[in-house]
C-alpha positions as CSV (number, residue, x, y, z in Angstrom):
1,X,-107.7,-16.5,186.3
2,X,-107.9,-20.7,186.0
3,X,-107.9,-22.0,182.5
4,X,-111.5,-23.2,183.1
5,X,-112.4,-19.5,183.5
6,X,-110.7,-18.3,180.3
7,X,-112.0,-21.2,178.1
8,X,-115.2,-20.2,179.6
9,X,-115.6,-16.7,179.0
10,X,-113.8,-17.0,175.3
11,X,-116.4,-19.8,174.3
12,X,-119.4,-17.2,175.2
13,X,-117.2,-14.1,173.8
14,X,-116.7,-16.0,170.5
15,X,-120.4,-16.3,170.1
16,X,-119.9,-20.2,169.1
17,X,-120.3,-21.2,165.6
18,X,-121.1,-24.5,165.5
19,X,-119.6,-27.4,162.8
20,X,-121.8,-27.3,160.0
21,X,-124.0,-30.5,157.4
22,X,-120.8,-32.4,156.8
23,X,-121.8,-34.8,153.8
24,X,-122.1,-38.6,154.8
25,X,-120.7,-39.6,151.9
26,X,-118.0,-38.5,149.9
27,X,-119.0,-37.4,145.8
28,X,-116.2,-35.0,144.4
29,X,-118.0,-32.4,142.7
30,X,-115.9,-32.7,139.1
31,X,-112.0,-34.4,139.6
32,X,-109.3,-33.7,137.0
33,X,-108.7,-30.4,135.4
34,X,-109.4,-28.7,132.6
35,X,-108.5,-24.8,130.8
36,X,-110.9,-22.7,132.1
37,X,-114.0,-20.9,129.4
38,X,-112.2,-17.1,128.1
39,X,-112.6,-14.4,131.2
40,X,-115.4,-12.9,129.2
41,X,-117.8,-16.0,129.1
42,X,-117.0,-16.2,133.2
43,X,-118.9,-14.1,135.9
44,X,-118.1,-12.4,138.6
45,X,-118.5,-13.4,142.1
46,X,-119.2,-11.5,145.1
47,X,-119.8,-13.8,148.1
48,X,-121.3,-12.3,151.2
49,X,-121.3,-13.4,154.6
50,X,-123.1,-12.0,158.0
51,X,-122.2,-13.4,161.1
52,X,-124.7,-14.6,163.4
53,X,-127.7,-13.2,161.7
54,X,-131.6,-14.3,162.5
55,X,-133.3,-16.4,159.7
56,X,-136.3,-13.7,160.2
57,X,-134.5,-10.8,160.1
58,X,-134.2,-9.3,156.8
59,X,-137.0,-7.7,155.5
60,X,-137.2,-10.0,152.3
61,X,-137.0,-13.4,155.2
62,X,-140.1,-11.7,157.1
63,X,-138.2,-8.9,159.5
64,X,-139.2,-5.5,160.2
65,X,-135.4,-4.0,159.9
66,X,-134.2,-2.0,157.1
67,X,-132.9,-3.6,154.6
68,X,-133.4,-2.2,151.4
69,X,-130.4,-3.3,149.2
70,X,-130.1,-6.9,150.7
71,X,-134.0,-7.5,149.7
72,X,-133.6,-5.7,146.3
73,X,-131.2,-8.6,145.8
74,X,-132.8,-11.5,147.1
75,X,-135.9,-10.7,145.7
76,X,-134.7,-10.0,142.6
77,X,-133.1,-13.5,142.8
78,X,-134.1,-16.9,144.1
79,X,-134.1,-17.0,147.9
80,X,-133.2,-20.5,150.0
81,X,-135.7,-21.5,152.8
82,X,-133.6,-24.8,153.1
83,X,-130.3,-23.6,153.8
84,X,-128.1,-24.9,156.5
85,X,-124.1,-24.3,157.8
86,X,-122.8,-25.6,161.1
87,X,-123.8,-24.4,164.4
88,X,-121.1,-21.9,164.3
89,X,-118.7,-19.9,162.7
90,X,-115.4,-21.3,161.9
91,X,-116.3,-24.8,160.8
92,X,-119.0,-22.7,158.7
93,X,-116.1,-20.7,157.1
94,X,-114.3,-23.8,156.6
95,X,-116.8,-25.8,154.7
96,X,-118.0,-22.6,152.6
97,X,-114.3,-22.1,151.4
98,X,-113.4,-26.1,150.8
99,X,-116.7,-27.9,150.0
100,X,-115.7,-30.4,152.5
101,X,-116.8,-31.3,155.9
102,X,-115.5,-29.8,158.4
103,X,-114.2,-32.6,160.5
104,X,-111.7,-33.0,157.7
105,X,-111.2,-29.2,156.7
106,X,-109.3,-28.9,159.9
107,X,-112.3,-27.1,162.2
108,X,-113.6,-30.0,163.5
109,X,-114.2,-27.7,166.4
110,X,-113.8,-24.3,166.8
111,X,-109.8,-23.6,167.5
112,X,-110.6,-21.9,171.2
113,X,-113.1,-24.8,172.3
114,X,-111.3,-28.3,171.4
115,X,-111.2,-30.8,174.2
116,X,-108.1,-32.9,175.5
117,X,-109.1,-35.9,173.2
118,X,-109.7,-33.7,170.1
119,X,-106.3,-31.8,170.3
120,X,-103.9,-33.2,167.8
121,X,-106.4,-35.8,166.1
122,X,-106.4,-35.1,162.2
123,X,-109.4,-32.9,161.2
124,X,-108.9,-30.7,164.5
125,X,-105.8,-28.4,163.9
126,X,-108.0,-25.5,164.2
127,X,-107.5,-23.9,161.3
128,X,-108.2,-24.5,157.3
129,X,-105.6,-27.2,156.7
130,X,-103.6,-28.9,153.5
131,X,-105.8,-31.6,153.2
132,X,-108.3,-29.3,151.0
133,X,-107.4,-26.3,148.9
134,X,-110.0,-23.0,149.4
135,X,-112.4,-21.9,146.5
136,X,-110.3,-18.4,146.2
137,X,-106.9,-21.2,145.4
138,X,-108.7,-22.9,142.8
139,X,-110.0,-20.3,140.8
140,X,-106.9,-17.8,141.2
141,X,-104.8,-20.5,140.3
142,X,-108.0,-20.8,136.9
143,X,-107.7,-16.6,135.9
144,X,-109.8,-15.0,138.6
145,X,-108.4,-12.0,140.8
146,X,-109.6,-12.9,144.7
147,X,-110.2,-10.3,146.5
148,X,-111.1,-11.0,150.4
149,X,-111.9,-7.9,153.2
150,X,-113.9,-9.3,156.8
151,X,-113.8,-11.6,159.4
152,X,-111.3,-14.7,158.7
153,X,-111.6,-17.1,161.8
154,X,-109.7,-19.7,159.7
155,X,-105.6,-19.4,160.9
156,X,-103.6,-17.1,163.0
157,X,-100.7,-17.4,161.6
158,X,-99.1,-15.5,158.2
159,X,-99.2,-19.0,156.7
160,X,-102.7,-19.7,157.1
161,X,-103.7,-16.3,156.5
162,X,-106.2,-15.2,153.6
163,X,-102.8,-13.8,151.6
164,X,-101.5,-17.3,151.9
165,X,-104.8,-19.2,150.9
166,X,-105.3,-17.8,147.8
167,X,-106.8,-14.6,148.1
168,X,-104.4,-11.8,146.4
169,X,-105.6,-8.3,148.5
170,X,-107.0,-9.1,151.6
171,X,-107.5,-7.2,154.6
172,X,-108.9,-9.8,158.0
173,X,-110.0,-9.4,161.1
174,X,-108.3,-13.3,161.8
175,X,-110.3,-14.3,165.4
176,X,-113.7,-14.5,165.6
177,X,-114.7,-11.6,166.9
178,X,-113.5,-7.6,168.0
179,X,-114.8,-4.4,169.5
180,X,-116.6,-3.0,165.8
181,X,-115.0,0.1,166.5
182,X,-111.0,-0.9,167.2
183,X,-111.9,0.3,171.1
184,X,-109.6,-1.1,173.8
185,X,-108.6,-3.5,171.3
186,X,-104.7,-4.0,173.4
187,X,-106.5,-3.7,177.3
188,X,-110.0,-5.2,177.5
189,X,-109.7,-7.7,174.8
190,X,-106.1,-8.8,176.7
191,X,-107.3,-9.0,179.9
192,X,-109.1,-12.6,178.6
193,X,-106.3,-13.0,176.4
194,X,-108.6,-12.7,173.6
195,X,-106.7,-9.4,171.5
196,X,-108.0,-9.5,168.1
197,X,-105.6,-9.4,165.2
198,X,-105.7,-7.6,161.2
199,X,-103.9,-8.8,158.6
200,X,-103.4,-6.2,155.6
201,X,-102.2,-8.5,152.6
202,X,-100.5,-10.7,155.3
203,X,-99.2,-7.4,157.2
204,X,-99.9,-7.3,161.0
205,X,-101.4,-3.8,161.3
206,X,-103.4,-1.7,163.9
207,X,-106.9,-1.4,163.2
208,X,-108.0,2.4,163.0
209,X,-110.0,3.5,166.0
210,X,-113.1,4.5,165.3
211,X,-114.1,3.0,161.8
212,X,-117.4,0.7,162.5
213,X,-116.3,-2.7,161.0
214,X,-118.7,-3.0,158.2
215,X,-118.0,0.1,157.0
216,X,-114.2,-0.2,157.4
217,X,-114.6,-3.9,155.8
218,X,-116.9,-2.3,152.8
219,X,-114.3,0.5,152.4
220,X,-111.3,-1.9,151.7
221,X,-113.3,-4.1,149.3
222,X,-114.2,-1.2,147.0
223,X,-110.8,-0.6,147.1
224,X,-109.5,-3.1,146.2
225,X,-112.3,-3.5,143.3
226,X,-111.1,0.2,141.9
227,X,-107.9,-1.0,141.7
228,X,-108.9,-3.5,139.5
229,X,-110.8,-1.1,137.2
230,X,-109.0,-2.3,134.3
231,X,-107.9,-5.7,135.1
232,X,-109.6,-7.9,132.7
233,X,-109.7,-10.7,134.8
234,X,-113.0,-11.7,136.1
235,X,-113.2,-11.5,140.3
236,X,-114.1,-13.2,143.2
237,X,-114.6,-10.7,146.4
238,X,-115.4,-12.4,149.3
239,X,-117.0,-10.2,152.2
240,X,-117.6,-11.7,155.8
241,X,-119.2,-9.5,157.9
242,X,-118.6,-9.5,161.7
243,X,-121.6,-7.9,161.8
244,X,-124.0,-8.4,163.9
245,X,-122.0,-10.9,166.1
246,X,-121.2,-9.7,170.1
247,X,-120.3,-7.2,171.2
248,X,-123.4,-5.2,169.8
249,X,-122.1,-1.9,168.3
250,X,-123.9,0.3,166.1
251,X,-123.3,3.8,165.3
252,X,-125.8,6.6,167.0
253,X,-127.5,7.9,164.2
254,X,-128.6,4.1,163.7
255,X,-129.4,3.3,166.7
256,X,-132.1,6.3,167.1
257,X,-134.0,5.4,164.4
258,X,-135.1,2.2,166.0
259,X,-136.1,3.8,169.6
260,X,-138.7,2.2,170.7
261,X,-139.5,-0.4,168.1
262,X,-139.5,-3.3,170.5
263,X,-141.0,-1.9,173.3
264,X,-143.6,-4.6,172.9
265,X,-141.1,-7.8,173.7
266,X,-140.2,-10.5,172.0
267,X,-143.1,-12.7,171.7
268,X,-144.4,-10.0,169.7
269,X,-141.5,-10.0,167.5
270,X,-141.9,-13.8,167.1
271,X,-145.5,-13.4,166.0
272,X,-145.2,-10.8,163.9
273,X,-142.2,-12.0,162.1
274,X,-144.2,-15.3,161.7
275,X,-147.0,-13.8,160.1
276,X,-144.8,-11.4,157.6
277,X,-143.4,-14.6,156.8
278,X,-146.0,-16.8,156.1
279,X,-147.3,-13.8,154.0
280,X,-144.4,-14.0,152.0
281,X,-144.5,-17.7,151.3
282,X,-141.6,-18.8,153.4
283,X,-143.2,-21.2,155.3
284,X,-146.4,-22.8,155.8
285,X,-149.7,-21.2,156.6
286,X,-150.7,-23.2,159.6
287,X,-146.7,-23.2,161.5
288,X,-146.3,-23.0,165.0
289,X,-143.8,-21.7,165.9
290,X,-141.0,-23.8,168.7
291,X,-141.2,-22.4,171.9
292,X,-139.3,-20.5,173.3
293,X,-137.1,-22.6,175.8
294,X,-135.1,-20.8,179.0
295,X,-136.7,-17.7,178.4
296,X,-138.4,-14.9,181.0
297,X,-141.5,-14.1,179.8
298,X,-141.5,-10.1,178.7
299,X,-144.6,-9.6,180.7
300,X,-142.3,-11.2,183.9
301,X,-139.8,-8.3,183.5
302,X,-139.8,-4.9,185.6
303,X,-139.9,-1.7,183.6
304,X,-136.3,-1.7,184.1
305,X,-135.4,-4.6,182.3
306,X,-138.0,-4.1,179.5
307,X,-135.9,-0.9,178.6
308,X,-132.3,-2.7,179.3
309,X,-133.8,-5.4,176.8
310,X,-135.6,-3.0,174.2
311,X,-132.3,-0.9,174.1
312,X,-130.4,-4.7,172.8
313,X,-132.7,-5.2,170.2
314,X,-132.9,-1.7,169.0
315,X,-128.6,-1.7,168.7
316,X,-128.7,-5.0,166.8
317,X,-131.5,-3.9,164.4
318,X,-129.3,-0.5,163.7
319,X,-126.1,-3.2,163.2
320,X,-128.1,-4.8,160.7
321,X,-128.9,-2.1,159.2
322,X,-125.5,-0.7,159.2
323,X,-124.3,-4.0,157.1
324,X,-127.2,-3.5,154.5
325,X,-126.2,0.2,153.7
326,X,-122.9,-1.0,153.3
327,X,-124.1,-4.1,151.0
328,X,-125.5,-0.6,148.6
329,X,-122.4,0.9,148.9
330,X,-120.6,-2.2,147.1
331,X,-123.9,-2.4,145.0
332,X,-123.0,0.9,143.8
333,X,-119.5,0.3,143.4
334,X,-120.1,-2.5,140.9
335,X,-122.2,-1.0,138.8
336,X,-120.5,2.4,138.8
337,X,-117.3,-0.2,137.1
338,X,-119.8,-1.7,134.9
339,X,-119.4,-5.0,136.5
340,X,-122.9,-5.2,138.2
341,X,-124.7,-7.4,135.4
342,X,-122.0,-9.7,135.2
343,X,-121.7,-10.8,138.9
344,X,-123.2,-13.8,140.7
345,X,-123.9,-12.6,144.4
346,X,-124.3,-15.2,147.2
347,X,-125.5,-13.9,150.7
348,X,-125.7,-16.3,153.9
349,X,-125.5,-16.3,157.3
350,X,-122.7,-18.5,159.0
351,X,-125.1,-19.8,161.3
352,X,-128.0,-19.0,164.1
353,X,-128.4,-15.8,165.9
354,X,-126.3,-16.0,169.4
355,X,-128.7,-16.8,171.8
356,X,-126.0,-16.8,175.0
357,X,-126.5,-14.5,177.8
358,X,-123.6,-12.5,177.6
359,X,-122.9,-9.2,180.4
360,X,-119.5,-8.2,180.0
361,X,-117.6,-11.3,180.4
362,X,-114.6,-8.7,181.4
363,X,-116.2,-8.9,184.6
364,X,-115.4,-12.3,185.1
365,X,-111.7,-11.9,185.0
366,X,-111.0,-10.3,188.0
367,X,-113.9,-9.2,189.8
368,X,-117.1,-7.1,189.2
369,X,-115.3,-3.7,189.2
370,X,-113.0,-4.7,186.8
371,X,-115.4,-3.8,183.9
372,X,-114.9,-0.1,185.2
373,X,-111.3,0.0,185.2
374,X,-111.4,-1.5,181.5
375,X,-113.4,1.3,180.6
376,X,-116.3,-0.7,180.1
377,X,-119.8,1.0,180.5
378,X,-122.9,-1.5,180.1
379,X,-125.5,1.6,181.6
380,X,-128.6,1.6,179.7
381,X,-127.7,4.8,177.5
382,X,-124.2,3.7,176.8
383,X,-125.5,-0.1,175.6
384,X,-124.3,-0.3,171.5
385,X,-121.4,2.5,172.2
386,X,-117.8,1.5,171.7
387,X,-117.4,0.8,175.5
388,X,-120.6,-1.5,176.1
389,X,-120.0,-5.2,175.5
390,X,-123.4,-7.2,175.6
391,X,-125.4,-9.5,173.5
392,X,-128.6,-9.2,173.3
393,X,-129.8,-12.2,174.7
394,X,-131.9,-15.8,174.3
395,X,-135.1,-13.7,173.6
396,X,-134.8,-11.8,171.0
397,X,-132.4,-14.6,169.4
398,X,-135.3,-16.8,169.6
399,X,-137.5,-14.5,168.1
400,X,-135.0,-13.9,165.5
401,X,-134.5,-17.7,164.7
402,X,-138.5,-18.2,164.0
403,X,-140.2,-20.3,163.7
404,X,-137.5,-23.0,164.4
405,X,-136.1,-24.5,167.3
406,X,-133.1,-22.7,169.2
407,X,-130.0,-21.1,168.2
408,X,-126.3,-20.5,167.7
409,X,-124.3,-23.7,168.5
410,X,-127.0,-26.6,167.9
411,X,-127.5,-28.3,164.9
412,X,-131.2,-27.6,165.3
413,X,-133.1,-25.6,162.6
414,X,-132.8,-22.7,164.6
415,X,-128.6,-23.2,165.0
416,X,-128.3,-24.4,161.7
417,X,-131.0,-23.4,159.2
418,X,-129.8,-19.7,157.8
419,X,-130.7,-16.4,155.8
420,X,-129.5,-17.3,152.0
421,X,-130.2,-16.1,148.9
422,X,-128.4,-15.7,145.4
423,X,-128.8,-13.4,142.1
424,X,-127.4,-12.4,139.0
425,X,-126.6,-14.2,135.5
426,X,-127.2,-17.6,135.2
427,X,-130.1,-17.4,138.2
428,X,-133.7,-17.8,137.9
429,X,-135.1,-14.7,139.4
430,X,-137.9,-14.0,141.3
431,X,-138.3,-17.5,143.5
432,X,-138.2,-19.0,146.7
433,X,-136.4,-22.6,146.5
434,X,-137.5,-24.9,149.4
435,X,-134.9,-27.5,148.8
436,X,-132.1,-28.6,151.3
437,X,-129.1,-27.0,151.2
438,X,-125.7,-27.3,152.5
439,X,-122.7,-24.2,152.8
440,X,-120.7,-27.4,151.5
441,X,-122.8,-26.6,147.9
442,X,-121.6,-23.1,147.4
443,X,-117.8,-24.1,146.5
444,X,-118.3,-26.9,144.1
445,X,-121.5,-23.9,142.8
446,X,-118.7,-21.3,142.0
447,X,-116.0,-23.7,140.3
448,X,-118.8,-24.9,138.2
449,X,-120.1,-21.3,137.0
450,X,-116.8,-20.5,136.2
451,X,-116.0,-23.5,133.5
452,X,-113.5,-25.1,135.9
453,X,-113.2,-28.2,137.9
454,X,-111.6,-29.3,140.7
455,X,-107.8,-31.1,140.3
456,X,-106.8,-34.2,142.5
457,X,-103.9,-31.7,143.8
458,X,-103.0,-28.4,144.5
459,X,-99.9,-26.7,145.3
460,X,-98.4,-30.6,145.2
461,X,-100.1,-32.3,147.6
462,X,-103.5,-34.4,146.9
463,X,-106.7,-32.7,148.0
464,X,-109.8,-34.0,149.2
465,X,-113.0,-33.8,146.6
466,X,-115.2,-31.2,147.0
467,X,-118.3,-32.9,148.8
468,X,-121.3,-30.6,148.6
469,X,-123.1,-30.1,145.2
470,X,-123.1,-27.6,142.7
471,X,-126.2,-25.0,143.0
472,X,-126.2,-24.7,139.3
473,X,-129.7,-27.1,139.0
474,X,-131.5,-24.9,141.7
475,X,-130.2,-21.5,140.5
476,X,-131.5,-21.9,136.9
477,X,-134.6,-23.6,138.3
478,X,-134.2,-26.6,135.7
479,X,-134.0,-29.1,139.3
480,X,-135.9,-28.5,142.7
481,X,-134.0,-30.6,144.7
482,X,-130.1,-31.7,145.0
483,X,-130.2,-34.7,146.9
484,X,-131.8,-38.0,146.7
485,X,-134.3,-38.8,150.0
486,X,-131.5,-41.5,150.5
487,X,-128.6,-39.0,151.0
488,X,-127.9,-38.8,154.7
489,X,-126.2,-35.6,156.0
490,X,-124.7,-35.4,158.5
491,X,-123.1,-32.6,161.6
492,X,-122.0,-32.7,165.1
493,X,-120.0,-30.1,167.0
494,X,-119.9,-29.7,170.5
495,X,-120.7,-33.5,171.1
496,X,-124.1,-32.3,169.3
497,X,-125.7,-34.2,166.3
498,X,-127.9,-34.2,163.9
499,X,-128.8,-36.2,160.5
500,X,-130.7,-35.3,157.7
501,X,-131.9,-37.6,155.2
502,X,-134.9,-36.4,152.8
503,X,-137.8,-35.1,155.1
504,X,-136.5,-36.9,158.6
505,X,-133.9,-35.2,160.9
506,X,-132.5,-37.2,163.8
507,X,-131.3,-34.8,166.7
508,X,-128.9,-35.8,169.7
509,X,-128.4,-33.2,172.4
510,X,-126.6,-34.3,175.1
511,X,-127.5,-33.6,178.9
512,X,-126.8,-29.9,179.7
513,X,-123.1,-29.9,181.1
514,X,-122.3,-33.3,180.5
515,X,-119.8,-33.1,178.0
516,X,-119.5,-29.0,177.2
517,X,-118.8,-26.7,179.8
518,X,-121.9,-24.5,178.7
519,X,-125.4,-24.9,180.0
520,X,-127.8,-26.6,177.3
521,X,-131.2,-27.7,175.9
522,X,-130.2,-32.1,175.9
523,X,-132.0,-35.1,176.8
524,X,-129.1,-37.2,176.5
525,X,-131.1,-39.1,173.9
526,X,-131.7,-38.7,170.3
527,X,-134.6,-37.2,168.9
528,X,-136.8,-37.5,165.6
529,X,-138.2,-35.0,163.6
530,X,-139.8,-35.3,160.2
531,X,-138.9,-31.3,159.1
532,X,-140.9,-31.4,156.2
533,X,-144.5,-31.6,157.7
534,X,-142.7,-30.0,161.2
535,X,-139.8,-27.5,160.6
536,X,-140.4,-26.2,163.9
537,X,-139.0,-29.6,165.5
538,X,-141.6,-29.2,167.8
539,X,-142.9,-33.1,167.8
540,X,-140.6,-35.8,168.7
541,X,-141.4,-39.3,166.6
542,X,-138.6,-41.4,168.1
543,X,-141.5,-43.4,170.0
544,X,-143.8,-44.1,167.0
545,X,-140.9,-44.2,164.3
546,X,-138.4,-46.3,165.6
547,X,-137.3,-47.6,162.9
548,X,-136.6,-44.8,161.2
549,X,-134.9,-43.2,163.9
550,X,-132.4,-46.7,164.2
551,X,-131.8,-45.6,160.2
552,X,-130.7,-42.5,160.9
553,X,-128.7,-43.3,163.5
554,X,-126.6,-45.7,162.1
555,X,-126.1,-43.3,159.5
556,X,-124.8,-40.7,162.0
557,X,-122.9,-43.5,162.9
558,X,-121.3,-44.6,159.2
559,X,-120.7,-40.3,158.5
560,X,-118.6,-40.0,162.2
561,X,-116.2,-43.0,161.0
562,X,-115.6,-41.9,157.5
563,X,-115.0,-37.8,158.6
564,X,-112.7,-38.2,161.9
565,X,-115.7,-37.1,164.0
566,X,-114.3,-37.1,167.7
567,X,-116.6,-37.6,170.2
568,X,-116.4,-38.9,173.9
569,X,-117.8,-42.3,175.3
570,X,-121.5,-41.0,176.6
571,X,-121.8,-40.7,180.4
572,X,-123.7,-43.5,181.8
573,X,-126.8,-41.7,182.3
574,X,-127.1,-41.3,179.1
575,X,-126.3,-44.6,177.9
């Protein structure tokens, strides 16, 4: 197979997860150091993560899917409409664990995508690197017991493992995605030279066949929380999900009850979603929706493909709900330890639903009947067992990232703009907060709710200041907003950009194939948006604001210099 082939079918596998709202400028979040408040006066943590979940899809963010435990929690709590990562996952993971933009963080791009001019340049190593220390260091190193079980996607290695970034039990799934039920993990997964890898407390180990991964994830984190039983430290448990990223997996008895439910398509989804949401508040009354963009329409598809298409959705809904029963479980856990009351809880996706179109890329590494000799079986009634490997496509993605403008791997609203809520002591409850957000907030948040603040160094070697803002403001509801109008954001991954600066959004997509080897939604020019009177980003105002669009740019512009940002020279057509 040619290297082009293999880059290309690992960029769909790993379901891209695109390099999240660096900050443009750099405002530590608290420098020096200083004893931490007693273990009693500190909370808990428990930080949750899903990976590429839809902005509708919860029940509490307008979605019809079960998910009983996760909206107990985020409506009890104050839920974030304004909440954005990067377009994918690892420079999401990288920013949520540093508090610094991910061009510097070391996941400038995602390890299995960098280009020739990337490779080597500082910022790009492709895994969380010295020049920051992650959240779990920092408050370890300040009294806390870390505790980590999930998806990593942040170092292969032993030395930039979860054991050896401050986390003290960990179990990892270290790439960015695996078969959810340890299936063919050594022959299907090898034959594109993607085999996933577990770490158990820095351990290489076989993962056991069988086990669906949020439930096998959920199992080791409870463990490792009984084992604390009488550890009077406080804890941070951090839980990433590789639920409901590719391949969709779900056990039977899920997937059943959901036969059926999407018979109707996904427009219908989209609209219904949209209503439930505007119901609840979440956005305004009179949105439209974007439209949908490189999509068949549902009434275009033969009876055949409705059911091949229903069957998608119906496995993903059961994969969410799989992840929520397991969110109770650790629910349970908590306050069967008594520890319930006194633990902050921060859910989020890592970025947009994957919108790719993705059949069995194991087909593409030999020939067509290679699938078979895998063992992979993409028939209608085997879709969501342990030997299918699909996603489930730009429809119901698009549905599932309403009412904003595409998916996974853009830094539009709809790649970008993510599922987030938080509860427990020291929150407001019962809210919606509309304010803009960044995954670069959540670090500097959890230093500050524990009493400590960040050093200059760690482990002897300077650090870089936290860059996102503490939450603390917005969780107590004494502040609506973090930012200033005049604080520019900024992203880019993939050669894609975007700014962010008060209401207005600039947008730069370039030409589809002209500088990433995946097709694409880009003009080759940027694009302005003002996302406060249109979220969807459905009217362009770079012809009647130019001004504010030259603003922005040169913005982009001053953010790209001061994080590293590596991006070609444009093509001339797009000069």
């Amino acid at each position: 197979m040619s290297k082009f082939l293999k880059s290309a079918i690992f960029l769909t596998a790993t379901a891209l997860s695109w390099g999240a709202m660096g900050q443009a400028r750099t405002t530590p979040a608290a420098t020096g150091s200083t004893v931490p408040a007693p273990a009693q006066q500190r909370p808990n943590f428990l930080l949750i993560v899903a990976d590429d979940l839809g902005w509708s899809d919860l029940g509490s963010f307008g979605g019809e899917i079960a998910t009983p435990n996760l909206d107990a929690i985020a409506n009890a709590g104050v839920r974030f409409t304004g909440f954005h990562t990067a377009p994918t996952c690892s420079p999401t993971r990288s920013m949520l664990l540093s508090g610094v933009d991910n061009h510097q963080a070391g996941l400038g791009s995602m390890a299995e995508t960098l280009q020739p001019e990337q490779t080597g340049q500082p910022g790009y190593e492709g895994y969380l690197n010295d020049r920051v220390a992650s959240i779990a260091e920092l408050l370890h190193q300040g009294g806390y017991r870390t505790l980590m079980a999930g998806k990593w996607h942040l170092g292969l290695t032993s030395e930039r493992g979860p054991a050896a970034r401050g986390f003290e039990r960990s179990y990892a799934l270290l790439q960015g995605l695996g078969n959810h039920f340890g299936a063919d993990q050594n022959k299907a997964w090898r034959a594109i030279d993607a085999a996933p890898t577990y770490r158990d407390n820095g351990k290489i180990v076989s993962y056991p066949k069988g086990r669906f991964s949020a439930d096998y994830f959920t199992d080791r984190l409870i463990g490792f929380l009984e084992e604390g039983r009488k550890d009077k430290r406080p804890f941070f448990a951090y839980l990433p999900y590789s639920t409901p990223h590719w391949p969709i997996q779900a056990p039977a008895e899920d997937i059943a009850r959901y036969k059926g439910r999407y018979d109707a398509g996904y427009e219908a989804l989209r609209d219904a979603r949209l209503k439930r949401q505007k119901e609840l508040g979440l956005v305004p009354a009179d949105l439209t929706p974007h439209a949908f963009q490189n999509v068949k329409p549902w009434a275009s598809l033969s009876p055949e493909e409705k059911a091949v298409e229903a069957r998608k959705m119906e496995v993903y809904a059961a994969m969410v709900d799989r992840m929520d029963q397991n969110v109770g479980r650790v629910v349970a856990t908590l306050k069967r330890l008594g520890r319930y009351d006194d633990t902050v809880i921060i859910f989020l996706a890592d970025n947009g639903p994957e919108g790719n179109v993705i059949d069995a890329p194991f087909q593409a590494a030999s020939k067509p009947e290679g699938a078979a000799k895998l063992g992979i079986d993409n028939s209608l009634g085997n879709i969501g067992a342990a030997t299918s490997y699909v996603g489930y496509g730009p429809g119901w993605a698009q549905a599932n990232s309403s009412p904003s403008w595409l998916v996974k791997g853009y830094p539009t609203e709809g790649g970008t703009r993510v599922t987030a809520f938080a509860a427990g002591p020291h929150v407001a409850g019962g809210r919606i907060a509309n304010a803009f957000l960044s995954v670069t907030d959540v670090a500097p948040t959890l230093l500050d709710l524990a009493g400590q603040t960040q050093p200059a160094s760690f482990a002897g070697r300077p650090i870089l200041a936290m860059q996102g803002h503490s939450l603390v403001p917005v969780l107590t509801a004494s502040q609506t907003n973090l930012r200033q109008p005049t604080e520019p954001v900024g992203t880019e991954l993939f050669y894609r950009r975007a700014l962010r600066k008060g209401d207005w959004k600039a947008v730069y997509l370039p030409k589809s194939g002209s500088t990433y080897p995946r097709g694409g939604f880009g003009t080759g020019t940027w694009q302005l948006f003002n996302v406060a009177k249109d979220p969807a980003e459905a009217h362009d105002l770079a012809t009647s604001e130019p001004t504010k669009l030259r603003e922005l740019i040169a913005d982009w512009d001053s953010y790209a210099r001061e994080k590293g940002v590596v991006v070609p020279a444009a093509p001339a057509a797009e000069k």
